[in-house]
N, C-alpha and C positions, 0 to 999 in steps of 0.2 A: 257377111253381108255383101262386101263387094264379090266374092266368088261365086254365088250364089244366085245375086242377082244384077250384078256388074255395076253396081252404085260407085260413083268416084265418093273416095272418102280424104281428098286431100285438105279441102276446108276444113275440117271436124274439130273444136279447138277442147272438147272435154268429153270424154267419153265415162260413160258409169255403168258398171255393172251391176245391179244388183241382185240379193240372193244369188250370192255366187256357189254356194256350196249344190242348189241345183245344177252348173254345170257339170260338176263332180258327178254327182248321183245317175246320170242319164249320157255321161260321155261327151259332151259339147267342149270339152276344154280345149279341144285341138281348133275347132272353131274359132273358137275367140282368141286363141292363141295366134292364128293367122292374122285377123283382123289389122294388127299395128305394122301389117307388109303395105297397107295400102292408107296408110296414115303418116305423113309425114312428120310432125309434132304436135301431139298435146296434150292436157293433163288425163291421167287416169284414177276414178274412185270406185271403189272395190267396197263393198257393202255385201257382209259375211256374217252369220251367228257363229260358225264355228271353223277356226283357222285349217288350213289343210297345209301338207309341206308343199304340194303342185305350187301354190301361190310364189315359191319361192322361183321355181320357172322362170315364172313374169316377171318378178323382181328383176332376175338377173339379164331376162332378153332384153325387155321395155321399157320398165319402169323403174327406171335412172331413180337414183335419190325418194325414193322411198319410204314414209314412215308409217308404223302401225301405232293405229290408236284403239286401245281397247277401255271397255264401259263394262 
């Protein structure tokens, strides 16, 4: 978003993904992987039907203290 189209994203205090496994399918991971360069702090929710190991990525760049809850 801010690369893209230079939006400050320092406010931003929650960000959600959802249908993230379309990032998978179509290559945008590295996208959104960027995203939390221009985010100082805040929470992330991640909304997936099917876990992929990428997610483990962002666990370990961004998303500090992380749990999964499955249904």
């Amino acid at each position: 978003i801010m690369y893209l189209n230079g939006i400050n994203l320092n406010n931003l205090q929650l960000c959600i993904v959802e249908d993230a496994e379309f990032l998978f399918k179509n290559n945008h991971f590295a996208e959104v992987t960027r995203t939390p360069e221009s985010i100082s702090k805040c929470q992330y929710l991640v909304f997936t039907t099917k876990y992929d190991t990428r997610f483990d990525r962002w666990r370990d760049s961004f998303m500090y203290n992380s749990q999964i809850v499955e249904l």
